[in-house]
mmCIF file of the C-alpha atoms, coordinates in Angstrom:
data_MODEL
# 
_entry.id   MODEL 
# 
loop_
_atom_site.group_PDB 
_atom_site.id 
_atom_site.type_symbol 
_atom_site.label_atom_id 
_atom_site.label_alt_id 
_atom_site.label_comp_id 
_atom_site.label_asym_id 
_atom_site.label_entity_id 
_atom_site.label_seq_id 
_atom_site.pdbx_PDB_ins_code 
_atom_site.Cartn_x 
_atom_site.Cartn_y 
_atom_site.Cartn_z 
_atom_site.occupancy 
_atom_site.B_iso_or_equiv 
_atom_site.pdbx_formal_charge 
_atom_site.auth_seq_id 
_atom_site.auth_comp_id 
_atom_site.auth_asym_id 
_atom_site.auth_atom_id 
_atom_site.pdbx_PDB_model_num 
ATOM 1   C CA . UNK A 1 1   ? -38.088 3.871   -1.785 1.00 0.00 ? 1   UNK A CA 1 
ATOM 2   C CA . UNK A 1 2   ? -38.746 5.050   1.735  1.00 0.00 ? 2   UNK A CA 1 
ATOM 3   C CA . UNK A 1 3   ? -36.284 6.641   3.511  1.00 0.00 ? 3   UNK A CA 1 
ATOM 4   C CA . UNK A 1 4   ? -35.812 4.871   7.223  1.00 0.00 ? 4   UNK A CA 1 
ATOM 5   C CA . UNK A 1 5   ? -35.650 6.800   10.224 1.00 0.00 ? 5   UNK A CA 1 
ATOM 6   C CA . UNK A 1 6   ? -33.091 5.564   13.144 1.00 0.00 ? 6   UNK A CA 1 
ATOM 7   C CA . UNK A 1 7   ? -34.069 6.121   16.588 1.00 0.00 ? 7   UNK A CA 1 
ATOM 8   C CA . UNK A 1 8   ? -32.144 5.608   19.907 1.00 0.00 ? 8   UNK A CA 1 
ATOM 9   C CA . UNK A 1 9   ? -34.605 4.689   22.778 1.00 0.00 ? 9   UNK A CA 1 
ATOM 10  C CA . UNK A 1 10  ? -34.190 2.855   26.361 1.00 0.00 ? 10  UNK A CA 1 
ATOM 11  C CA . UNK A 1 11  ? -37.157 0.769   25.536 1.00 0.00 ? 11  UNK A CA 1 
ATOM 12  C CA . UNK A 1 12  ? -39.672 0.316   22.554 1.00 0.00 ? 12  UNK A CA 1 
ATOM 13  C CA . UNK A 1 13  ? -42.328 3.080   22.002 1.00 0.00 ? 13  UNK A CA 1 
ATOM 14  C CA . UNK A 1 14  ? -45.966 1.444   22.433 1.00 0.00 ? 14  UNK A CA 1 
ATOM 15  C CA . UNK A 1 15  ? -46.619 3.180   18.908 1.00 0.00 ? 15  UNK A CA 1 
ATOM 16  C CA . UNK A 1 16  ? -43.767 3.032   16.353 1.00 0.00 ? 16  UNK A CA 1 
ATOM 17  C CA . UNK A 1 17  ? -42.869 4.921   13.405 1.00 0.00 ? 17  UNK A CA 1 
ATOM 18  C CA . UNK A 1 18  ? -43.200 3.682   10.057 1.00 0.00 ? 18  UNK A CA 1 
ATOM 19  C CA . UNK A 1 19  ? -40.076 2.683   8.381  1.00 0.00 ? 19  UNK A CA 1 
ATOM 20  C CA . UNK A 1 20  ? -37.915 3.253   11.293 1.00 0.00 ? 20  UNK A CA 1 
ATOM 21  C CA . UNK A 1 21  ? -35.226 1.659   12.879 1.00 0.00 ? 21  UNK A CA 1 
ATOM 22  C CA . UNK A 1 22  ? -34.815 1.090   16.525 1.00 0.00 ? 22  UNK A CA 1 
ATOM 23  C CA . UNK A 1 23  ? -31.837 1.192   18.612 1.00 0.00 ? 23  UNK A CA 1 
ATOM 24  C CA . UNK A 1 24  ? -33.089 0.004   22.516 1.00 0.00 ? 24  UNK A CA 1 
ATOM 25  C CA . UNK A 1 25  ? -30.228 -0.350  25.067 1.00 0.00 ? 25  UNK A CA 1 
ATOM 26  C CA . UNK A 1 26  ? -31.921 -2.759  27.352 1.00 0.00 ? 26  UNK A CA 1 
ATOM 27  C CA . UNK A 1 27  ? -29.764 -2.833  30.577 1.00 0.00 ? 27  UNK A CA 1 
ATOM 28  C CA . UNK A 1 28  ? -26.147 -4.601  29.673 1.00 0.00 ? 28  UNK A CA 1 
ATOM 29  C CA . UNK A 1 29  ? -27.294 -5.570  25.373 1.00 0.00 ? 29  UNK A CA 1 
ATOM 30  C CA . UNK A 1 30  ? -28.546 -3.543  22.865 1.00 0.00 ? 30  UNK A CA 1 
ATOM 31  C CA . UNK A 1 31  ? -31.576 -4.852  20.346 1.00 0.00 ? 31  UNK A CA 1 
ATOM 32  C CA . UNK A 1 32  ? -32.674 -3.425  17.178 1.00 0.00 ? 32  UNK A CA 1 
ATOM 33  C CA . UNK A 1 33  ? -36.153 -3.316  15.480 1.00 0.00 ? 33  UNK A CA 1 
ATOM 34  C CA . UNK A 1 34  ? -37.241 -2.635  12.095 1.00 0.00 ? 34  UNK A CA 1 
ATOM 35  C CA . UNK A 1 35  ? -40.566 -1.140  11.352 1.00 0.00 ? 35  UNK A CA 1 
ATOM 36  C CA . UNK A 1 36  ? -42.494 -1.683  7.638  1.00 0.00 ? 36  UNK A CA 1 
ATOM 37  C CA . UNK A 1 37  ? -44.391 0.840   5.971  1.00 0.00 ? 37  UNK A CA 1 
ATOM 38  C CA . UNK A 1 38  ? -47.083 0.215   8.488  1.00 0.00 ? 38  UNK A CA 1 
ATOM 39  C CA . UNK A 1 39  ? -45.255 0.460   11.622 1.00 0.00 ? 39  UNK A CA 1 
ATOM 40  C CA . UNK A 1 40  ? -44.736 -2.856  12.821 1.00 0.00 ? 40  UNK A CA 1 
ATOM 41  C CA . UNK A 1 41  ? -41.815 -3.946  14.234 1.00 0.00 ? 41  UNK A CA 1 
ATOM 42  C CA . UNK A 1 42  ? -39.669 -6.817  13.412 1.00 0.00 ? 42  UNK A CA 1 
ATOM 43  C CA . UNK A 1 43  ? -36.895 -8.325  15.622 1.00 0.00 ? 43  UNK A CA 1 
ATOM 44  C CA . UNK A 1 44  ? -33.158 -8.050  14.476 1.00 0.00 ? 44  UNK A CA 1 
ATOM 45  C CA . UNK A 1 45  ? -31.098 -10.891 15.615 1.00 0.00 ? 45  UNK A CA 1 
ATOM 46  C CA . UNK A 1 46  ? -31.840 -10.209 18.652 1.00 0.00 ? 46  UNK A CA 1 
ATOM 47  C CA . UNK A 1 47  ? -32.894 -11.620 22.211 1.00 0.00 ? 47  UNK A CA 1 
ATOM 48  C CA . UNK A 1 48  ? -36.962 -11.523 21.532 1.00 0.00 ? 48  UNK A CA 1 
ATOM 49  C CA . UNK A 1 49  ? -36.329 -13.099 17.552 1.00 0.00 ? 49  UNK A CA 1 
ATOM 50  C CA . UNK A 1 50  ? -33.618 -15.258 18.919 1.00 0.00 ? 50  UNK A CA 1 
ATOM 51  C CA . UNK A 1 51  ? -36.414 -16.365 22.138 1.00 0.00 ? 51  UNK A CA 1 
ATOM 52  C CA . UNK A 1 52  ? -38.923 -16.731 19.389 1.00 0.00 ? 52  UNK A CA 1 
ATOM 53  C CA . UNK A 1 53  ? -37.104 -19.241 17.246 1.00 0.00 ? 53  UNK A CA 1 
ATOM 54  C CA . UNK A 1 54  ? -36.083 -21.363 20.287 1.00 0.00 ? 54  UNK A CA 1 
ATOM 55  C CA . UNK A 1 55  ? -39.582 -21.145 20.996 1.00 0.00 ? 55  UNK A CA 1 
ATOM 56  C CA . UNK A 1 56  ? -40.891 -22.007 17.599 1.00 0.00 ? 56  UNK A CA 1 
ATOM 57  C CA . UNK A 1 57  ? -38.397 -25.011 17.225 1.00 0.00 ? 57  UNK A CA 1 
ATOM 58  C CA . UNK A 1 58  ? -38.792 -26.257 20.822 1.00 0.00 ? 58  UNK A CA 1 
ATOM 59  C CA . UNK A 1 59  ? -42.913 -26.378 19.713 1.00 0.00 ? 59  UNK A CA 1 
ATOM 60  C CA . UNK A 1 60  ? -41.964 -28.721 16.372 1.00 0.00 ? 60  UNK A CA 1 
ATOM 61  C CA . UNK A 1 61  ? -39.566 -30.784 18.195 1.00 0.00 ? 61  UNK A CA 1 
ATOM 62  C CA . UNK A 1 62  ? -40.956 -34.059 17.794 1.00 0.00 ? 62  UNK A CA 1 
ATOM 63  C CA . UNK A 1 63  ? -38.489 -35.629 20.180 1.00 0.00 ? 63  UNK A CA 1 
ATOM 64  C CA . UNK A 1 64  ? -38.143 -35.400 24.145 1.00 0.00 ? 64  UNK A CA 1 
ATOM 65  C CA . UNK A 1 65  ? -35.747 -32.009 24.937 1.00 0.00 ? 65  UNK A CA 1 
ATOM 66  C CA . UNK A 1 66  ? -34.396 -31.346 28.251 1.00 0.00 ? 66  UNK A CA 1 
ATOM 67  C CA . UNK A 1 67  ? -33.461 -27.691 28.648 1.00 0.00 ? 67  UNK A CA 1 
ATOM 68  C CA . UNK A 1 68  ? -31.225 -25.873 25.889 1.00 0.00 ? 68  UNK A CA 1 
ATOM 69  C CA . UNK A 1 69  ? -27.947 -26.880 26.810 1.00 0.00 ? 69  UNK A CA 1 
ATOM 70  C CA . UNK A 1 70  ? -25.493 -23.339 25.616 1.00 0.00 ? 70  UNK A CA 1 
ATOM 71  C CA . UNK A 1 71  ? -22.007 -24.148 24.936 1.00 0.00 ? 71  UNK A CA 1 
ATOM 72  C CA . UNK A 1 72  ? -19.265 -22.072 23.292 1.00 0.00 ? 72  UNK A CA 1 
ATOM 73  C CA . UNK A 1 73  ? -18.246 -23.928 20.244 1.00 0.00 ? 73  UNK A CA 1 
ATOM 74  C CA . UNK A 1 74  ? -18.877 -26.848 17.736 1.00 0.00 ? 74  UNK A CA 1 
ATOM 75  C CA . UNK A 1 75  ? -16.009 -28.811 19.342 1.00 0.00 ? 75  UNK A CA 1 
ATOM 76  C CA . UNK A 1 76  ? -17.841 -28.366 22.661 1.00 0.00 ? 76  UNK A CA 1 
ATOM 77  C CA . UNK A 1 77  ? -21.212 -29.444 20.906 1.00 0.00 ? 77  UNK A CA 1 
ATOM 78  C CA . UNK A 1 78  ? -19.430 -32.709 19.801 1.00 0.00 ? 78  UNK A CA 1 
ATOM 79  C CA . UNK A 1 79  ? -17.963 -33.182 23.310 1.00 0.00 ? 79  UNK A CA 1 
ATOM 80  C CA . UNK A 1 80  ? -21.403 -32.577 24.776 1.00 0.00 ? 80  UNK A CA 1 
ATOM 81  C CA . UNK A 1 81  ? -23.340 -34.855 22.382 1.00 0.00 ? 81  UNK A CA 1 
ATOM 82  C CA . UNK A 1 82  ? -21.046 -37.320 23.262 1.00 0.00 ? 82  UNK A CA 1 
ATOM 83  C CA . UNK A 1 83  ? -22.613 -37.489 27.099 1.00 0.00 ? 83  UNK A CA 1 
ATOM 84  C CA . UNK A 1 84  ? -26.151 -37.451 25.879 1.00 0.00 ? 84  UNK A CA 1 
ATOM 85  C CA . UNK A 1 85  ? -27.832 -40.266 25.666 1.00 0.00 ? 85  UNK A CA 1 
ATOM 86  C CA . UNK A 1 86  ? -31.561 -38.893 25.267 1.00 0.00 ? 86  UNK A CA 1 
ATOM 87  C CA . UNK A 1 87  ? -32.954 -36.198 22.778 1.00 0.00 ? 87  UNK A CA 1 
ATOM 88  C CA . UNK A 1 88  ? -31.329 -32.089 23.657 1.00 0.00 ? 88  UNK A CA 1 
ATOM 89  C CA . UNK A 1 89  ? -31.310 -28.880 21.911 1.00 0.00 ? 89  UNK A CA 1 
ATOM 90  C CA . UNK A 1 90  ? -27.519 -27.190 22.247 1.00 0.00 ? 90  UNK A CA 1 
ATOM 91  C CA . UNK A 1 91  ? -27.312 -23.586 21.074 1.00 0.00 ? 91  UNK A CA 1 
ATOM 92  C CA . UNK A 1 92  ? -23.772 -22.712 19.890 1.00 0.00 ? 92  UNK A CA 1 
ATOM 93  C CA . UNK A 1 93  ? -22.462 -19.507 20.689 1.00 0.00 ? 93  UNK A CA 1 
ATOM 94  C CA . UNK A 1 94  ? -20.125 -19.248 17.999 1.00 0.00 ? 94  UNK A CA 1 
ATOM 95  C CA . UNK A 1 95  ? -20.530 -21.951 15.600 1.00 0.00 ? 95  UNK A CA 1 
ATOM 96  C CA . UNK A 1 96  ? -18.673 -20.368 13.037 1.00 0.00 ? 96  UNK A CA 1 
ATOM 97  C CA . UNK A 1 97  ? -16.593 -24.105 12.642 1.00 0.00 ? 97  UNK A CA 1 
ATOM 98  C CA . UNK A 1 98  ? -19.691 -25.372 10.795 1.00 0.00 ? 98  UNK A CA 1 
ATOM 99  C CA . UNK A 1 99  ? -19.105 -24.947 7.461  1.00 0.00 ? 99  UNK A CA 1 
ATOM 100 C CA . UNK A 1 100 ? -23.087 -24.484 7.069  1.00 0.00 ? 100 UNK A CA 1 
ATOM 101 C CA . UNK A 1 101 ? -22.387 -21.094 9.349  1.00 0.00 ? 101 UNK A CA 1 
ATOM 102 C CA . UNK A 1 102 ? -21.406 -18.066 8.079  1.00 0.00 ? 102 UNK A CA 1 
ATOM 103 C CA . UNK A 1 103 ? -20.883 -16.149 11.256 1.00 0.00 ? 103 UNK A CA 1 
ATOM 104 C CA . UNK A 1 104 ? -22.274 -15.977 14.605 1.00 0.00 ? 104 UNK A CA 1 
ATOM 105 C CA . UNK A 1 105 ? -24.669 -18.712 16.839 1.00 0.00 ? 105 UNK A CA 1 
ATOM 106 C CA . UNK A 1 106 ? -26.257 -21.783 16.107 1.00 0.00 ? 106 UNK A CA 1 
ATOM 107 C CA . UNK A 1 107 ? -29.369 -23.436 17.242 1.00 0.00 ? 107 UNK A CA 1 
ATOM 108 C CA . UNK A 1 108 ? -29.214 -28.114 16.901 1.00 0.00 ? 108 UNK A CA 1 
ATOM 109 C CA . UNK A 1 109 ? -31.698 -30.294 18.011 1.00 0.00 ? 109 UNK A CA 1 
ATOM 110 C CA . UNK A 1 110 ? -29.764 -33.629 18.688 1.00 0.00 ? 110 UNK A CA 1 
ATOM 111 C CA . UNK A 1 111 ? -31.567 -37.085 18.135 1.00 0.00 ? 111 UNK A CA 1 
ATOM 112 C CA . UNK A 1 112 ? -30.356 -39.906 20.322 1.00 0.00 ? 112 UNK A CA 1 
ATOM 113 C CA . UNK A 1 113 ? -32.097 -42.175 18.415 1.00 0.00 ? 113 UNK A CA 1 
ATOM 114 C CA . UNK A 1 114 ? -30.637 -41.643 14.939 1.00 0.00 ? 114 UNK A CA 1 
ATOM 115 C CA . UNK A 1 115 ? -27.697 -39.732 16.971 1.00 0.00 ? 115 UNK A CA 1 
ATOM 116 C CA . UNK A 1 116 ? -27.943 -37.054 13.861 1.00 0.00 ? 116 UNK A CA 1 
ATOM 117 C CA . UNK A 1 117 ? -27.268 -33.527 15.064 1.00 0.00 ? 117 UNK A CA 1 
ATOM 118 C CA . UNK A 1 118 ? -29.694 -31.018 12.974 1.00 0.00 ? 118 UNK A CA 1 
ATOM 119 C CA . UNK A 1 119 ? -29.519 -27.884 12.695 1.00 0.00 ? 119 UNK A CA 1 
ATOM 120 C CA . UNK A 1 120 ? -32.511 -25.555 13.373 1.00 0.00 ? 120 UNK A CA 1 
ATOM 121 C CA . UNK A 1 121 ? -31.432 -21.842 13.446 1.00 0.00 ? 121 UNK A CA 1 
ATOM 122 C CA . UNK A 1 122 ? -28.545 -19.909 13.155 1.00 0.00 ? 122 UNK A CA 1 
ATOM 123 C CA . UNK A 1 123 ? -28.298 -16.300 14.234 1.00 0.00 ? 123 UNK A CA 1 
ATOM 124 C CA . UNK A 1 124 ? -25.666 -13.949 12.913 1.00 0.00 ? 124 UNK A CA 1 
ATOM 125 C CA . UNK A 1 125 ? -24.562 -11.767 15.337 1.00 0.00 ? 125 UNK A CA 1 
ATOM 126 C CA . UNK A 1 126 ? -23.911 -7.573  15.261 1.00 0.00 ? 126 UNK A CA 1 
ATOM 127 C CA . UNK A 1 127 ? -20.302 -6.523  15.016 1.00 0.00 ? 127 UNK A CA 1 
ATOM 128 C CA . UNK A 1 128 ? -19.039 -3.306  16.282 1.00 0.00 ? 128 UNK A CA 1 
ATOM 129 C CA . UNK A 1 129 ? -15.900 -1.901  15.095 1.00 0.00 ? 129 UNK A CA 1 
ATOM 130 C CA . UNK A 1 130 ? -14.130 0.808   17.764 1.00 0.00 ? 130 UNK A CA 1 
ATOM 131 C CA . UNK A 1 131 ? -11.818 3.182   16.121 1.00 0.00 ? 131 UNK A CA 1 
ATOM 132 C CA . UNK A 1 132 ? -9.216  4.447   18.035 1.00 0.00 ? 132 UNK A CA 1 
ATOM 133 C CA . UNK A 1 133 ? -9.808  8.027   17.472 1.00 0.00 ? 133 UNK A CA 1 
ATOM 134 C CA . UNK A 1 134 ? -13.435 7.561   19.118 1.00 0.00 ? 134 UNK A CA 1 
ATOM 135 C CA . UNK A 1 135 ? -12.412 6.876   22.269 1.00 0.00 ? 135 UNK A CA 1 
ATOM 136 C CA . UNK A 1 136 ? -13.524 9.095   24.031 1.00 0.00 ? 136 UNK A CA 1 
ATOM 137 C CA . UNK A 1 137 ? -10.653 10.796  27.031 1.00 0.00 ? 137 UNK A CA 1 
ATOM 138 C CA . UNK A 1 138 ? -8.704  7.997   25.514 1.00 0.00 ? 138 UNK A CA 1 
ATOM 139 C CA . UNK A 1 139 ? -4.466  8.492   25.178 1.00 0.00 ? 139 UNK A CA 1 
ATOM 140 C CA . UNK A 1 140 ? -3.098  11.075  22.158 1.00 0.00 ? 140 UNK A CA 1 
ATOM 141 C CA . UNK A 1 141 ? -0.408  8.258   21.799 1.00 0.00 ? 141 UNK A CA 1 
ATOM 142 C CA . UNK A 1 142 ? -1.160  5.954   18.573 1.00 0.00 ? 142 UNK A CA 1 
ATOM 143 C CA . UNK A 1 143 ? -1.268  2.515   19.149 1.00 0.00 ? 143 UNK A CA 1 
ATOM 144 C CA . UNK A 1 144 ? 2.094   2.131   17.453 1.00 0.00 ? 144 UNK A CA 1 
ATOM 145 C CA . UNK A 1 145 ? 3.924   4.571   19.381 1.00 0.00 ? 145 UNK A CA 1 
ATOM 146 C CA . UNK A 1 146 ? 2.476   2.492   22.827 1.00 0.00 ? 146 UNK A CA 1 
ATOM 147 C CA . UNK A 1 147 ? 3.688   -0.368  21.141 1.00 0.00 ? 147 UNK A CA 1 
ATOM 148 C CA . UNK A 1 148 ? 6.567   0.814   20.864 1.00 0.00 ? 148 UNK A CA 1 
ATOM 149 C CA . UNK A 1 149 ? 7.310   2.637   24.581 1.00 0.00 ? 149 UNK A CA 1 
ATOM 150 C CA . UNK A 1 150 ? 6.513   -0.879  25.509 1.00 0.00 ? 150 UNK A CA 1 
ATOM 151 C CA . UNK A 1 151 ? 8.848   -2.689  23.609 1.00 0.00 ? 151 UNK A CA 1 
ATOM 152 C CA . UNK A 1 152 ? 11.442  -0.407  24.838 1.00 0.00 ? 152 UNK A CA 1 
ATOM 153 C CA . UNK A 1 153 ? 10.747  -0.847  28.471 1.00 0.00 ? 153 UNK A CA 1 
ATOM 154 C CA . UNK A 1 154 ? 13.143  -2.426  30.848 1.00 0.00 ? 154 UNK A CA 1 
ATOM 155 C CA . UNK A 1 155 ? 13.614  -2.939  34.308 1.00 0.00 ? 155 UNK A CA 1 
ATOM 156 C CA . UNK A 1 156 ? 16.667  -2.608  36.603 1.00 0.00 ? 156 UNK A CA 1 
ATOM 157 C CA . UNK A 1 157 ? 17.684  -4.669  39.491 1.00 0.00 ? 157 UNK A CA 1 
ATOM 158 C CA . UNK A 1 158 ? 18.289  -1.404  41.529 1.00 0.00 ? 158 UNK A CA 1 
ATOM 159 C CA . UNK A 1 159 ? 15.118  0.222   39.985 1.00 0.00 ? 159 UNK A CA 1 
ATOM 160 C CA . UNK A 1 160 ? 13.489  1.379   43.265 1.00 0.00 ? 160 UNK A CA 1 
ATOM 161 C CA . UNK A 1 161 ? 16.727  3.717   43.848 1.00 0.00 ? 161 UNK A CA 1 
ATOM 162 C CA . UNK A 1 162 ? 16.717  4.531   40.160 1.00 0.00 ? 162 UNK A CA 1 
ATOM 163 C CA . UNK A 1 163 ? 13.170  5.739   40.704 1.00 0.00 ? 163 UNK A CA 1 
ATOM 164 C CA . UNK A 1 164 ? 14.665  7.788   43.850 1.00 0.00 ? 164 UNK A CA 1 
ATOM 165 C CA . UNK A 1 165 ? 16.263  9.936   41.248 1.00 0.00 ? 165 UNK A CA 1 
ATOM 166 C CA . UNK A 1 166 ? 14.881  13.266  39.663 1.00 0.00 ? 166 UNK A CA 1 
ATOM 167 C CA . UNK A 1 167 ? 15.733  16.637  38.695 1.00 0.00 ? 167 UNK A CA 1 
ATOM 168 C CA . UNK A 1 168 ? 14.766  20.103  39.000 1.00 0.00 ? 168 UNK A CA 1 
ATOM 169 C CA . UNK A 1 169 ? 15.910  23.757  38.065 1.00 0.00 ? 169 UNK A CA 1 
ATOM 170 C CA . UNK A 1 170 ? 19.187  23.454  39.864 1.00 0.00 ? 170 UNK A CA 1 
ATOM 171 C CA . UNK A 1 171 ? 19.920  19.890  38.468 1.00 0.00 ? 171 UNK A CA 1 
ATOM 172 C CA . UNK A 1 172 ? 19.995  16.558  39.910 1.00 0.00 ? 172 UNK A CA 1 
ATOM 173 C CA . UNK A 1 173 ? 17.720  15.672  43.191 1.00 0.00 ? 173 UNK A CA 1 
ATOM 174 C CA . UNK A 1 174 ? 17.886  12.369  45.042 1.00 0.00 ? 174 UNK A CA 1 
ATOM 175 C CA . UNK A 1 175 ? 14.771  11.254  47.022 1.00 0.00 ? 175 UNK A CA 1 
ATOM 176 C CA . UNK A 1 176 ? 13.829  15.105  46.734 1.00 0.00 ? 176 UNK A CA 1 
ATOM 177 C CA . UNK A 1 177 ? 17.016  16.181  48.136 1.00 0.00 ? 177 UNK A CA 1 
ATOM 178 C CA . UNK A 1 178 ? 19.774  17.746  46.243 1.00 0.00 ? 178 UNK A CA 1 
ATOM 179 C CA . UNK A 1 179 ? 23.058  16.187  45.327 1.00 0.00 ? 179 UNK A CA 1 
ATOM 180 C CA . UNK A 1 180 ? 26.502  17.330  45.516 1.00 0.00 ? 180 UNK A CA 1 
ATOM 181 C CA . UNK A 1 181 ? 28.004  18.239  42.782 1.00 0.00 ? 181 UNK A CA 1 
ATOM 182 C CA . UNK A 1 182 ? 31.460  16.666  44.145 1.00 0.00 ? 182 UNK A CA 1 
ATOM 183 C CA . UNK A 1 183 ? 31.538  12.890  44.327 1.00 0.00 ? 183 UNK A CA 1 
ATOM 184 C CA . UNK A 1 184 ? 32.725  11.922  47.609 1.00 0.00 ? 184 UNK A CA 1 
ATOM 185 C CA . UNK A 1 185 ? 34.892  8.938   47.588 1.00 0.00 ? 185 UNK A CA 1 
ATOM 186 C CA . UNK A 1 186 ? 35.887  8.664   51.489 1.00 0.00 ? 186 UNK A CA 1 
ATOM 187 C CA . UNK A 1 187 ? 33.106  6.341   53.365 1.00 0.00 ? 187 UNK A CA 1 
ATOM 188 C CA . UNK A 1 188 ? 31.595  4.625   50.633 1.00 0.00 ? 188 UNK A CA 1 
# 
């Protein structure tokens, strides 16, 4: 078995590695390429396999498609398809509520005619998992103990004089200015 080399890039080499794997931060997404044992590259759900697809299904369409209509979700598919009256193509973004879905988008060419919703493509999608510990110059508090300053946090009607108040080596300071240690009780 080959072993598979992983290489971050900002864009694709014109000659790739054999069995190699290629990170390319493109701008604001990633994609990711897979080279055989010959060093040609194949698309990983990304923009140029996901592009090809639309491509390829948008060529076999026998029907008349407007534009790919992009909505979030199969609810907002149905509500769409409920408007059309002619042939579209609607990709899903996360059409995880079709049961035919196991994660991720979903390309469906809609026939008016039949009005039958098919699906052509589906497309799962990368997740990322951040760890808290890896971010980097984030807080040393743990989540919990955030949670937890939170859920202890009040306010005070009178908090901008409460704020006023602070304290240094000789004790108690009020709006930077030190306070008598005798309470005054004449003119209050």
């Amino acid at each position: 078995m080959a072993q598979v080399r992983f290489y971050k890039v900002t864009s694709l080499p014109g000659t790739l590695q054999a069995d190699a794997f290629y990170y390319v931060e493109n701008g604001t997404y990633a994609e990711s390429y897979l080279t055989n044992s010959a060093g040609v590259a194949r698309a990983v759900g990304n923009s140029a396999m996901i592009n090809a697809l639309i491509s390829e299904a948008l060529a076999n369409w026998s029907g008349s498609a407007s534009t790919v209509q992009i909505v979030a979700d199969i609810a907002a598919r149905d509500a769409l398809i409920a408007t059309l009256d002619a042939n579209a193509m609607i990709l899903v973004v996360d059409a995880s509520a079709d049961p035919t879905v196991d994660a991720g988008s979903a390309l469906y060419a809609y026939d008016a005619t039949a009005d039958e919703v098919y699906k052509i493509a589906e497309y799962e999608s990368m997740d990322v998992v951040l760890q808290w510990a890896d971010i980097v110059g984030g807080p040393s508090s743990t989540p919990a103990q955030i949670d937890n300053s939170v859920s202890l946090a009040h306010g005070h009607g009178n908090k901008s004089v409460l704020d006023q108040l602070s304290s240094d080596a000789e004790g108690l300071l009020f709006n930077g200015q030190g306070i008598d240690p005798r309470w005054k009780t004449v003119d209050w």
